[in-house]
N, C-alpha and C positions, 0 to 999 in steps of 0.2 A: 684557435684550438680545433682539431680533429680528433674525430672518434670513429673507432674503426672496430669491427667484430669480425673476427678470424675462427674458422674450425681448425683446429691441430687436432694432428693423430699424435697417440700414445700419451693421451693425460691421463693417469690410470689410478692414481692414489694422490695422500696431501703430498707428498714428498716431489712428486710431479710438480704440484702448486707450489711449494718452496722453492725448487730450481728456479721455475720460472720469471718468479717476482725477484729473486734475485741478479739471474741476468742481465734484469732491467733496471736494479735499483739503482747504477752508477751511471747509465747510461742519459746524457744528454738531450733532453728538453720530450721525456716520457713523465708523464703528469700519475698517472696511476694506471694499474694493470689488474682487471679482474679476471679469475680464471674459474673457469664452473665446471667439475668434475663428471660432471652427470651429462651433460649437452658437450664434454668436450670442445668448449672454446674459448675465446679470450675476448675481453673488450679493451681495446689499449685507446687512451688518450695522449696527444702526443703533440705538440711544435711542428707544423710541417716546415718553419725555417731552420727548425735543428735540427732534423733526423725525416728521414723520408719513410715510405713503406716498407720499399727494396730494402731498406738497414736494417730494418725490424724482421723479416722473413729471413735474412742472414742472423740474425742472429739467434732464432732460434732454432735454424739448422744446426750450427754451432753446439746448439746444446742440445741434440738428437731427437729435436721436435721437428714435424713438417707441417706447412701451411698447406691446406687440401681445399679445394671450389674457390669460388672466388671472393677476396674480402668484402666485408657492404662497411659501406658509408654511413653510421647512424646519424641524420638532422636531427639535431639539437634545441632545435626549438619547434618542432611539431609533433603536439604529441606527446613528449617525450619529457615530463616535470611531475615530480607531486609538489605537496603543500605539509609539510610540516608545523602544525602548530602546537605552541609548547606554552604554558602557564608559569612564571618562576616567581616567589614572593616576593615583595619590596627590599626584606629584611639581606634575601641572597643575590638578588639582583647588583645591587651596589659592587659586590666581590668579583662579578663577572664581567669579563673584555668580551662584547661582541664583537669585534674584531679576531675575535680566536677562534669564533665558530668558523668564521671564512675559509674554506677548503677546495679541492677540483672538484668541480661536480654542483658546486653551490650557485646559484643565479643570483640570488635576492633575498636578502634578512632584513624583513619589516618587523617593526617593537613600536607598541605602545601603551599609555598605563590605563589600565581599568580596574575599580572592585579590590587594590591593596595588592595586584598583580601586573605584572608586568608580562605583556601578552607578545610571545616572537612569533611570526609565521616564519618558515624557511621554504623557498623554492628553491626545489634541489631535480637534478636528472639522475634517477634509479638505478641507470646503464654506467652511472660513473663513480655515484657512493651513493650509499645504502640511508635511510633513515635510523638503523639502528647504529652505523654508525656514528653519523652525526649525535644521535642520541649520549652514545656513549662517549663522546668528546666531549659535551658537556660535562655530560656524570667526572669526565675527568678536571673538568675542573672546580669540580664541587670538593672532589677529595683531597686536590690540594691546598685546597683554603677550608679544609676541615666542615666541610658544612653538609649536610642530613640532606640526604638526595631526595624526601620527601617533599623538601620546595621546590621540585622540578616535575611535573603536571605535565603527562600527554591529553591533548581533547582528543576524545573518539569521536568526530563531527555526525559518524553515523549515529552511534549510540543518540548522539545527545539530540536528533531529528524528533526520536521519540518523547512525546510529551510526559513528564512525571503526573501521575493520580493526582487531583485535586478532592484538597481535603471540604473546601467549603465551608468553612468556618464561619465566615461573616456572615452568609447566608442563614444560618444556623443559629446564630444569635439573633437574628432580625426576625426569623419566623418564631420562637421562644419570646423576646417580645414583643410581637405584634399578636403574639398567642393570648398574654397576661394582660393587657389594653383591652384587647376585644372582651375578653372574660368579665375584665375589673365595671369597665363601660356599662356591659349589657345588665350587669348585676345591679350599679346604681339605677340605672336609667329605665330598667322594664325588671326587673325581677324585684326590688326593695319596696317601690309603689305598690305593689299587691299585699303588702302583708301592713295591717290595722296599725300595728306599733310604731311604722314608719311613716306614717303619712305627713307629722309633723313639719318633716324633712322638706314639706314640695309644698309648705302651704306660707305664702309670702303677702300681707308684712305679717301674719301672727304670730310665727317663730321665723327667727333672725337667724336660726343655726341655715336657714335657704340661701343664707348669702355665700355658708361654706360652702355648700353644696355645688354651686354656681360656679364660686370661686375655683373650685378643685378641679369641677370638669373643664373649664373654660383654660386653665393649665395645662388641661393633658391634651387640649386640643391644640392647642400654641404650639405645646412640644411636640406632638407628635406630624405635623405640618413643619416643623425644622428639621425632626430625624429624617423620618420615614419618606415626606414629601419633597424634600430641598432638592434631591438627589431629581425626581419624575420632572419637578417645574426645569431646572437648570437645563432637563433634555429638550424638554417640550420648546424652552425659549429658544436655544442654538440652534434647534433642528429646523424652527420656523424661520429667523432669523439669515443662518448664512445657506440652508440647503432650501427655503423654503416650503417643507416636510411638515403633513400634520400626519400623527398617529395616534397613540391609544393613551399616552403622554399628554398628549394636547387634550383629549376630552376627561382625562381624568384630572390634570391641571385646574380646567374651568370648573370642574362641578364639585371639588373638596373645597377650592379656594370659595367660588357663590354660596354652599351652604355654610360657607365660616362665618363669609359677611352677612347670611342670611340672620343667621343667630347673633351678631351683633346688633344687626337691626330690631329684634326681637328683643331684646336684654334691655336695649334703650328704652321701647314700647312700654313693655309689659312694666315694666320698674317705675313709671312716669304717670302711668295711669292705672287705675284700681275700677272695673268694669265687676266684679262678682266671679271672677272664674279664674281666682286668682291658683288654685290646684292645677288647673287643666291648662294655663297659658305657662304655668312652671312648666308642665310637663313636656308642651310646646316648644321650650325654651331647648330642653334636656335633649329632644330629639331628631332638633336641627343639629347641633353641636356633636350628635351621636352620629349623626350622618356623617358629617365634617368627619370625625375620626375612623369610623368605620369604612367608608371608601377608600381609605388608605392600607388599614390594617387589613381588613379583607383580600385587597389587592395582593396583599405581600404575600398574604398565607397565601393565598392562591397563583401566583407568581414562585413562588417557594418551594410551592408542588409540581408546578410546570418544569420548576429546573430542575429537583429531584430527577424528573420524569427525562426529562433531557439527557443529565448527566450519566445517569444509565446506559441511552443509547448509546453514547459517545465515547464510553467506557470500553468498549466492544474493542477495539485497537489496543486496548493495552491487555486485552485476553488474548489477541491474534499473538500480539509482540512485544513482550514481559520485557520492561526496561532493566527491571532490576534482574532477572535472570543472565540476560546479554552479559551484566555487569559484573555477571560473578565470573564470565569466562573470558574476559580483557587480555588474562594472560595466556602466554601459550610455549609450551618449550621448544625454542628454537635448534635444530642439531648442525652440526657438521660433519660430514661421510670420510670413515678413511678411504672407502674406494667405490667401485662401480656394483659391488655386492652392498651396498647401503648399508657398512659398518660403521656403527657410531661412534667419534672421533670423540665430541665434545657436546655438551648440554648447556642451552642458555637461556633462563629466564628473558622473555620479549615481550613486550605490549603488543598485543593482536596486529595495530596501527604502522608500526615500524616493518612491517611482514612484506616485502619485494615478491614480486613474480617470478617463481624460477626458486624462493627460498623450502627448504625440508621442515618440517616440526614435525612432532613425536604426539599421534593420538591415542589417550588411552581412554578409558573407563567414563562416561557420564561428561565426557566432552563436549561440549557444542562450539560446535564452526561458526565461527565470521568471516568465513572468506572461502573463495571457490579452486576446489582442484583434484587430483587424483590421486589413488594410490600407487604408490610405487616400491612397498615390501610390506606383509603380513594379511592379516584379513582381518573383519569387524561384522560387529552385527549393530544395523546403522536404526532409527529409524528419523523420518522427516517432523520434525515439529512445525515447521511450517504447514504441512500435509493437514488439512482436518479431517474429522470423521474416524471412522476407527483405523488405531494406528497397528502398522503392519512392517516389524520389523524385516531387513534384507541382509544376508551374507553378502561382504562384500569382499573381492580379493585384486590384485594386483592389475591394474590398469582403469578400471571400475573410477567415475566419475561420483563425487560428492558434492554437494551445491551447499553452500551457506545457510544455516539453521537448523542442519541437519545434527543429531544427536549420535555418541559412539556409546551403544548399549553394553557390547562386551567386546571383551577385544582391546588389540593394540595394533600400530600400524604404523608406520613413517610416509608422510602425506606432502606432494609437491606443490604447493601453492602455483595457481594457474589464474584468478583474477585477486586481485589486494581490497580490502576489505569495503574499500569505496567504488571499487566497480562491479562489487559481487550479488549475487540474484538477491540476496536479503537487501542491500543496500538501492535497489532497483525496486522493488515491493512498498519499500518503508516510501521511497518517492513515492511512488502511483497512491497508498494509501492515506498517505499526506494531502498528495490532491484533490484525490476522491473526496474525502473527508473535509478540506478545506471548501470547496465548491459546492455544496448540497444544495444551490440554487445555480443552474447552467444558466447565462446571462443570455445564452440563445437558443435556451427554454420558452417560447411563445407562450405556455401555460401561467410561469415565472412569473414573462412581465407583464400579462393580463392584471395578475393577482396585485404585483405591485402597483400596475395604476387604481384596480378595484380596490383596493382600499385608503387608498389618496382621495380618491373623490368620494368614498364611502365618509369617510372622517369630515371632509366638508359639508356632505349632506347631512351629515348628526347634524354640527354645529349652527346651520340652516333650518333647520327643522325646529332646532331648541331654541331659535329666536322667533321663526314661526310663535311655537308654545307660547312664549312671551307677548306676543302682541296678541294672541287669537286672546286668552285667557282674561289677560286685560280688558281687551273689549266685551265679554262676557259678562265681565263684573262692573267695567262701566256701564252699560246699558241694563244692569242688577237682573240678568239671563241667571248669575249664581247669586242667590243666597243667604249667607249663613251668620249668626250671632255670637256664636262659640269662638270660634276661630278668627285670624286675622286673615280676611278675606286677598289683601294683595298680596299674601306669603305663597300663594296657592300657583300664579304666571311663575314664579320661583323655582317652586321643589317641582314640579312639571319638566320644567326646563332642567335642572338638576337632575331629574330621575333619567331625562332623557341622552346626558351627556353620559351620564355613570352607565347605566344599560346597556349602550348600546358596543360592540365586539367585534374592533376589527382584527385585535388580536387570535380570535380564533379563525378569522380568516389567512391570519397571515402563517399561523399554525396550520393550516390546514394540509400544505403541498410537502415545507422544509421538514418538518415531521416524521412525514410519510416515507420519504427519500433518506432521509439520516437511517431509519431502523430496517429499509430494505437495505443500506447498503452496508449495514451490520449485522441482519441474518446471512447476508450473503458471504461476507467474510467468515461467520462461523463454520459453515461448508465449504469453505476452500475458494471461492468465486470473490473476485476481484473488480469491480465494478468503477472502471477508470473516467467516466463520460455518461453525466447525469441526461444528457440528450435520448439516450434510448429509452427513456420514461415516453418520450413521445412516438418515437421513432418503431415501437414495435409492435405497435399498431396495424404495422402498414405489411409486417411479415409474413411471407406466404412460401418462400422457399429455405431450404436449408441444405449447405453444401459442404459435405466433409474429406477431407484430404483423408488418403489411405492408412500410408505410413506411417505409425506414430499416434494418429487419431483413432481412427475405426481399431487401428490393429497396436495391440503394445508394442513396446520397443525388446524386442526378441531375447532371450537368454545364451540363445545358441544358434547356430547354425545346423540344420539336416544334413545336410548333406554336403560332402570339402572332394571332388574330382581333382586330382593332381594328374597335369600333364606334363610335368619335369622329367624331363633324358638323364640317363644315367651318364650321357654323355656334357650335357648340360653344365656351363661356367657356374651358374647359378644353382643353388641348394634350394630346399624348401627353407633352412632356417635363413637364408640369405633373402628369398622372397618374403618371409614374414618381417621381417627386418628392415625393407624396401616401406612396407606397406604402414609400418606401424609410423615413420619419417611421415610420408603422405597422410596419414591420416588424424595424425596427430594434433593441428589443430581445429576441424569439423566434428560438430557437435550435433547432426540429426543423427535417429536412432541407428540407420547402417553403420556410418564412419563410427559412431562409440563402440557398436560390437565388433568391428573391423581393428579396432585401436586395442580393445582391449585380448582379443584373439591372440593380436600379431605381440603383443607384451608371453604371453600366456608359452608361443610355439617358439618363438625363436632363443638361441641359443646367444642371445643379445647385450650378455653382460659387457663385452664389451664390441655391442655394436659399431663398425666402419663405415656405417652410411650414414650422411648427414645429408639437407637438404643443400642444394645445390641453386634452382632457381620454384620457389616456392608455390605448392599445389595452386590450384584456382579450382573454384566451381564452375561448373557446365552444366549444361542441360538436364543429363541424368546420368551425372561420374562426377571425376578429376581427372585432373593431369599436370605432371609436373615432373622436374628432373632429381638428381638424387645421385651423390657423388660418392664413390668408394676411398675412403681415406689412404688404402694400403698402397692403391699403384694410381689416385687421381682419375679414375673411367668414371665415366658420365652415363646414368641411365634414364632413359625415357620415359615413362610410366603412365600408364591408364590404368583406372579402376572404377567400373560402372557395369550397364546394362549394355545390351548387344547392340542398342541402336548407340548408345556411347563411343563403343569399337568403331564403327559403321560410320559415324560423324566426323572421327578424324583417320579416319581413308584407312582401318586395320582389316586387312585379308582374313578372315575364319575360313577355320576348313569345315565341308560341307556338314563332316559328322559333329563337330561340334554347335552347328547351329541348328539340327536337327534334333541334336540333347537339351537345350537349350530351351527352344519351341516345344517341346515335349513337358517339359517339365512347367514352362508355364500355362498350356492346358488344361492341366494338373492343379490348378491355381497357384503354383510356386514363384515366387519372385527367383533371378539370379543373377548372383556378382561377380567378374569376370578380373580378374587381374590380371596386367600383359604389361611386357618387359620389354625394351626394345624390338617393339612388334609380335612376342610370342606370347601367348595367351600361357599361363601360369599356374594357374590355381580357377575352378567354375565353382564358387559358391552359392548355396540354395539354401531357400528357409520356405516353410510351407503357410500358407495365410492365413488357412482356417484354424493352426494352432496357436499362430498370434493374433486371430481376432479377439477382440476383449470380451470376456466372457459377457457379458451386460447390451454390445453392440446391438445385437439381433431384436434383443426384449426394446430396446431405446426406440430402435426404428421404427416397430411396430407400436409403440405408443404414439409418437410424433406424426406417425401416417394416422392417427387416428384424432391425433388434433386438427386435420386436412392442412396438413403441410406438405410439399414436395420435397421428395430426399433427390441428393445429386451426392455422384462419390466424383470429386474431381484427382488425378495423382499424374505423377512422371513417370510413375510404372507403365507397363507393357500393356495394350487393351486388353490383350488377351487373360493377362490377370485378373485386370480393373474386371472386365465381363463377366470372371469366376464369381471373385466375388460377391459384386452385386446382384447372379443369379441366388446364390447362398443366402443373401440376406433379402429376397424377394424383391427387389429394386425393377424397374424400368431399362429394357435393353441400350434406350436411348441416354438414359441418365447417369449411365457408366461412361464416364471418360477418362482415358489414359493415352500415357503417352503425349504429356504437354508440359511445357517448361514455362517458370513464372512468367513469361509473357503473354501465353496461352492464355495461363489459367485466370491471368487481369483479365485479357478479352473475353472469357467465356464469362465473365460475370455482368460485364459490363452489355453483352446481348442479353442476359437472363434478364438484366435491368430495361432493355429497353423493351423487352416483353412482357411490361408489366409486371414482373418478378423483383420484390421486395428482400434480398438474399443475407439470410447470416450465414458467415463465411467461417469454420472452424479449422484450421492447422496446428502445426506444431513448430514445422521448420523453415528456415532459412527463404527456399523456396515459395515459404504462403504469406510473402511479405505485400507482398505489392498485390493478391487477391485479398487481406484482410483489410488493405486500406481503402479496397473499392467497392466492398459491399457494406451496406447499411449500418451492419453489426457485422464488428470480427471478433473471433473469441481464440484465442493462443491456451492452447490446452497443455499444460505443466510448460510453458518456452524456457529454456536459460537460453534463447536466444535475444540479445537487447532488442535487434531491427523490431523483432517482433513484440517486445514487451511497450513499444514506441508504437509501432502499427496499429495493433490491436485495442478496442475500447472495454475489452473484459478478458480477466485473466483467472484461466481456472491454476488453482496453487495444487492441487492434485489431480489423479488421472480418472476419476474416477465421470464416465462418460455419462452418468446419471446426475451432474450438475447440469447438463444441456436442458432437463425434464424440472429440473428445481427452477433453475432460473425464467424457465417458461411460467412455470406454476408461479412465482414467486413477483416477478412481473406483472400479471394477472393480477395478482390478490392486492398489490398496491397501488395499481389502477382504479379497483372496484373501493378500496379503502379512501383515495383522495375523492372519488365522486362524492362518499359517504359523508364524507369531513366537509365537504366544499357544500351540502346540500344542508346538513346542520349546521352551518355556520351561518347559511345564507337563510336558512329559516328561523332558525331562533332570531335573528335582528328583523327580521319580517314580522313575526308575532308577537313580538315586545314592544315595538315601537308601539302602534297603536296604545296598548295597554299604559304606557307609562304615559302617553302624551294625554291622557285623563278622557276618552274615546268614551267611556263607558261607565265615568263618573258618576252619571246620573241612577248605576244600577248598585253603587257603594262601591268599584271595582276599580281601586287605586292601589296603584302600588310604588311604597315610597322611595326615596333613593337610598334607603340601607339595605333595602328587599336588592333592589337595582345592583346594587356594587355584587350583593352574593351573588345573583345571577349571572351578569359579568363573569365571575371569577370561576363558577360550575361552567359553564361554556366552552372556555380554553383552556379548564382540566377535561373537560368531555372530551375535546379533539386529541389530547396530547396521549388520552388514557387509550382510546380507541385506536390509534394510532400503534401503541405498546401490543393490544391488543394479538398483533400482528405476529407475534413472538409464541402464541398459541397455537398455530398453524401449523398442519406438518406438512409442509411442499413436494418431500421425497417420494413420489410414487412408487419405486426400486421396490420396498416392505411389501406387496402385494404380488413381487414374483419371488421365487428360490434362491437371491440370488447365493451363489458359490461364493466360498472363503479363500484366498489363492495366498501361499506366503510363499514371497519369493525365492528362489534355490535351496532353501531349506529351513529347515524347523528350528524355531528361536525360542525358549522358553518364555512363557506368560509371567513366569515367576518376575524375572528380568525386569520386564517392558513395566511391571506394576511396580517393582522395586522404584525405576526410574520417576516413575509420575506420582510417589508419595515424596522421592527430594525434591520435584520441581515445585508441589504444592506445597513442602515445607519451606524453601526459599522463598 
């Protein structure tokens, strides 16, 4: 089977598309025919032992179509598949021939049963049949065997990336009763003994009601060592067992389980012999057994709190990227055009998922996009919900690019899908956030696996120490150094050892770092920064320089153009609408901020509804342009094309006449950038935009802050020096620190010297171009990219443009550095200053403290770090609020009414 993609002139309406497919629907060993009214061309699948190419270009001569440039061969297996995956019930399943699904275009239909569903993936090629098709071959054979198309289940594999809200239930129940134990315990055990009436109760043998007494606690101690502890010992055993792992499990294992036995040995004691102090050895009895339960209970409430505290942080993702919002926008109306004026033929309900590259849908009113592309008839007022911080709606009109998560405030619009819902900037975010989010301990974090040995050997050192206890104590009282007639003198090497095992907190060690790193990398998300690589906790330490690309970073991405010289002859083959036309093919699919204003211009000027130029042999990126050919459909002429900078011209050997490189020079002086458009060798169109008007308002105040944390600014660009120099005079910069005029090879090696000059460099771009500098310096930061290379590149992703995350994330860095010393210093001091105390150091001064003291201790420790840690959320990082900044909304005035309307339905969904 071959698959071939053809541009024809004159597809001009559906009726075109009718001809076509019928041509071909008798004709011998043609497998299916797509034809796209919009891109004018066809993808035919065909038999090459039936029917040749030559057959095929006759025959649509035949029917007054012409085959124009030259056909391309689509490989079929690179590249070139999705994944259809489909849910059908058990009940509908049965009624269906998988065998029917089989169609051209299909590779592979794997089925299998899960959960009362029968799970299809389909691998299919998009360039040959559609997923909504297939879709709807199904649905066709639900309706002939009568059956409710509800049992047929698209999975959104995106959607479902995102984790649903945990309710925590269980949790919730265990802290509730581990609440009413602790309560019930402390009331028999130390509040009831105080009051005359009860004394009865604790005095043995002269009331017998003490055996209840005994009886009842000694129950709730049983059970609560099955509920509450089964779960801590089962960890403690397996983790010593097959990982040979001690933790915080292992020393709370030992010292619930020793003062259980302790108080069984006590209950034998005291029961057996009658010494006069029968109140005070009850009492004895009541507050081993109260320890035994309390280090458990304790533990929980206090573990309970931790997750609270946790789950909080963790939470932060599902406020970034509302599962259930996504969910309300699955669907989307697919259209079909009668003609190249994007008149609507037909409307069709689509799950987001079935959506092909290259398909129309209809955006109207509180829309939100899953998937990436542009407009191509009407206008909207957009704004970005991925975007944090204050939201700032944009008019948007005709050629104007949309990126996935973005919202349709007002307005309507017919919108060409350019990435499918699994390759689109949301579905790229939801990854990296996933990661992020998954990794909160970088495995080659030095600090990480310090921590993780420090408290391996920490937990052996308790354990060592609490046997210590035991033998020091012992000898003590064998050679009668203690003591005492009251009490039972060998319980004492015991709860020592017990207080010691409960006390001591490697848990707030182990809190100390993971903590700290989850709630930085969920303030940072609430401001739009994307924190992909937990390594720069260490790493930015070390930073001294900071280097930002021009284009795009320092400077927004432009609205307009200043200034459009046309050097077209009235004698000239070529029109301005026929150059715009040219350029909009070329530019069409580059995505830094020139080609998007170049793309959406040449939509805007040319008289292009029914465009004759198609590509021919497709743009490439260079230095500081493109280049590429571009075929006229009416008479087959081939034209040549550049569009760049002067040294672009200059690169591939283009003669300029002198006046024109003297306007050129002149204008970048001036600080203007300029873009040159040339046609088989004749310069076309000299576009200008000024830089000081697209620097970003914030630029100037940023620099000046950053220089004043003694950092070095560097502007590194592919622009002209002579800009780059403008510039960075403009923004006080170093003459030597302006470099332009370097293409991403350059700009690797200029970092890669800045490195070997002791220059520690964060490296910030936007496009295509800063791919291979963001992967060589220390920290790369991709400021708003929908480019992948770069979402791949980069270890932090600003999600808006707003150039005062560079100042947050400095600040923000900072403050969870000085937080984990904090955490790391009380953690490491409180088991310094406990130990002593419980190991009975100071006994002789009445200064004991037992292991129910011990377990609360414990449990206040690792809410200490977790709470201090949250803390962090208090902090305002934004330095920005201390200058003026300016309110900018883009092309024009969008009412507030609107933008508030929208954010009381998203908070009502």
């Amino acid at each position: 089977m071959t698959v071939i993609e053809l541009n024809i002139k004159k597809i001009w309406c559906t009726m075109c598309v009718e001809k076509i497919q019928k041509a071909f629907s008798t004709v011998a060993g043609i497998q299916t025919v797509l034809v796209n009214i919009i891109s004018e061309n066809v993808i035919i699948s065909f038999d090459p032992a039936l029917i040749n190419l030559a057959n095929i270009i006759v025959i649509f001569n035949e029917n007054d179509f012409e085959v124009v440039g030259k056909p391309r061969e689509i490989n079929q297996f690179q590249n070139q598949t999705r994944v259809l995956n489909l849910k059908i019930s058990l009940s509908a399943s049965q009624s269906i021939n998988l065998d029917q699904i089989q169609m051209p275009g299909i590779q592979q239909v794997n089925h299998a049963l899960s959960n009362q569903f029968l799970d299809i993936s389909i691998i299919y090629q998009p360039l040959i049949v559609s997923g909504f098709t297939i879709y709807e071959n199904i649905l066709n054979q639900f309706k002939n065997k009568n059956i409710d198309k509800n049992h047929l289940i698209i999975v959104n594999q995106v959607i479902d990336r995102i984790k649903p809200p945990s309710h925590q239930q269980y949790s919730s129940f265990r802290l509730i009763y581990s609440l009413i134990l602790t309560v019930f315990s402390v009331t028999i055990s130390m509040i009831l003994p105080q009051f005359q009436q009860c004394e009865f109760l604790y005095e043995w043998p002269q009331h017998t009601k003490c055996k209840g007494v005994i009886i009842v606690f000694y129950m709730m101690c049983l059970i609560n060592l099955l509920t509450l502890g089964l779960r801590i010992y089962k960890n403690a055993w397996f983790s010593f067992m097959k990982h040979r792992i001690l933790n915080m499990d292992t020393l709370l294992t030992l010292g619930s389980i020793s003062a259980f036995l302790l108080s069984n040995y006590l209950i034998v004691i005291y029961f057996l012999q009658d010494n006069g102090h029968q109140k005070h050895e009850m009492m004895n009895i009541l507050e081993n057994l109260l320890t035994s339960l309390l280090i458990l209970t304790i533990v929980t409430i206090g573990k309970n709190l931790e997750e609270k505290a946790k789950i909080r942080i963790n939470s932060t993702q599902n406020n970034v990227i509302d599962r259930h919002n996504l969910e309300l926008h699955r669907q989307v109306t697919k259209i079909q055009v009668k003609n190249q004026d994007y008149d609507i033929l037909t409307k069709t309900e689509c799950e987001v998922t079935l959506l092909e590259k290259g398909d129309l849908i209809e955006l109207n009113q509180y829309t939100k996009l899953l998937c990436d592309g542009y407009i191509v008839k009407g206008h909207v007022s957009v704004i970005d919900s991925m975007q944090k911080g204050d939201i700032m709606p944009q008019i948007l009109s005709v050629g104007s690019r949309i990126r996935s998560g973005a919202v349709i405030l007002q307005g309507s619009c017919i919108f060409q899908v350019e990435q499918t819902i699994e390759n689109s900037f949301l579905s790229q975010i939801l990854e990296k956030v996933n990661i992020a989010q998954a990794n909160q301990l970088d495995k080659q974090d030095s600090l990480s696996i310090l921590l993780v040995k420090t408290s391996q050997y920490f937990v052996l050192t308790v354990i060592l120490i609490a046997f210590l206890t035991i033998i020091v104590w012992s000898t003590l009282i064998y050679i009668e150094y203690i003591q005492n007639d009251v009490i039972c003198l060998w319980c004492i090497p015991f709860e020592r050892s017990i207080s010691v095992l409960v006390a001591s907190c490697p848990c707030s060690l182990g809190l100390a770092v993971p903590s700290v790193i989850a709630i930085t990398l969920n303030i940072g998300l609430k401001q739009g920064i994307l924190i992909k690589r937990n390594q720069i906790f260490t790493q930015f330490n070390k930073i001294n320089a900071v280097v930002f690309d021009k284009t795009g970073t320092l400077f927004t991405k432009m609205d307009q153009f200043d200034q459009c010289q046309k050097l077209i002859g009235e004698s000239d083959e070529l029109k301005e609408p026929d150059v715009w036309a040219i350029t909009e093919v070329m530019e069409r699919d580059f995505k830094d901020p020139i080609a998007v204003q170049l793309f959406k211009l040449s939509l805007n000027n040319q008289n292009g509804k029914f465009s004759q130029y198609v590509v021919y042999e497709k743009a490439i990126k260079q230095r500081s342009g493109i280049i590429g050919k571009v075929i006229r459909s009416s008479d087959n002429k081939i034209f040549n094309c550049l569009i760049g900078s002067i040294e672009h011209m200059r690169l591939n050997n283009l003669q300029l006449d002198p006046q024109i490189i003297q306007a050129c020079q002149t204008n970048e002086s001036n600080g203007n950038t300029n873009i040159l458009i040339s046609i088989d060798g004749h310069p076309k169109l000299i576009l200008s935009f000024n830089n000081k008007k697209c620097l970003r308002s914030e630029s100037k105040q940023l620099i000046e802050y950053i220089q004043r944390l003694n950092y070095e600014i560097y502007i590194l660009s592919g622009d002209s020096q002579r800009t780059v120099s403008h510039v960075g005079k403009h923004l006080n910069l170093k003459e030597e620190n302006c470099i332009g005029n370097k293409n991403p090879e350059e700009k690797q090696q200029i970092i890669k010297n800045l490195k070997q000059n002791n220059s520690a460099v964060i490296m910030i771009g936007d496009g295509m171009n800063d791919t291979l500098s963001l992967q060589e310096a220390e920290i790369g930061i991709s400021i708003n990219s929908e480019s992948q290379l770069n979402l791949i590149a980069s270890d932090i992703i600003f999600l808006n443009e707003n150039l005062w995350n560079i100042a947050i994330l400095l600040n923000l860095i900072r403050t969870s550095k000085k937080v984990i010393t904090t955490n790391l210093f009380l953690a490491f001091s409180y088991n310094i200053i406990m130990i002593p105390f419980v190991v009975g150091l100071f006994y002789k001064w009445d200064i004991v403290i037992s292991p129910m003291v011990s377990s609360i201790a414990m449990s206040v420790s690792s809410i200490t770090v977790v709470l201090l840690s949250n803390l962090m959320n208090c902090i305002n990082y934004d330095p920005s609020r201390k200058y003026n900044k300016p309110v900018h909304v883009n092309d024009s005035y969008v009412s507030i009414k609107s933008t508030q309307q929208y954010l009381q339905i998203e908070s009502s969904q």
